[in-house]
C-alpha positions, -999 to +999 in steps of 0.1 A: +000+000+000+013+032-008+020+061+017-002+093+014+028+113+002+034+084-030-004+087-040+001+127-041+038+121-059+017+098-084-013+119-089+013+151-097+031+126-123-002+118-143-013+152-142+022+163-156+020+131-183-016+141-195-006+176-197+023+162-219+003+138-242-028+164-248-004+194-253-006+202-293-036+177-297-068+186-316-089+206-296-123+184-302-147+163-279-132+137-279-095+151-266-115+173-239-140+144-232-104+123-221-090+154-201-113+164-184-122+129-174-087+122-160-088+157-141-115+146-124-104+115-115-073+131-100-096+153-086-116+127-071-086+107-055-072+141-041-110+146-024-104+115-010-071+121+002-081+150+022-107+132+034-085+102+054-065+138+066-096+150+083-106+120+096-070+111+109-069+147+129-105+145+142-096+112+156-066+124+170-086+158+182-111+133+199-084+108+216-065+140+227-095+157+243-106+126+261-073+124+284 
């Protein structure tokens, strides 16, 4: 399983590769169809990222305050 900090590392390499591969490309549905599909899948996985972050300090938050 991969460490918060890999999933972000990986997320920022696809975004810079899909950048890369649709620079130059026809601007037509299909091409914008694609990258905006991946963007939102990147930004789906970051959502979800933040998410476990939240969780992980309210839990923390909750175990501290209970002492």
């Amino acid at each position: 399983m991969k460490t918060t900090k890999e999933l972000l590392e990986a997320i920022a390499e696809d975004l810079k590769n899909d950048a890369e591969h649709f620079d130059g490309q026809a601007f037509n549905g299909r091409n914008v169809a694609e990258y905006f599909g991946r963007q939102g899948a990147a930004i789906a996985a970051l959502a979800s990222i933040v998410k476990s972050i939240l969780e992980q300090v309210n839990a923390n938050e909750e175990r501290t305050m209970h002492r």
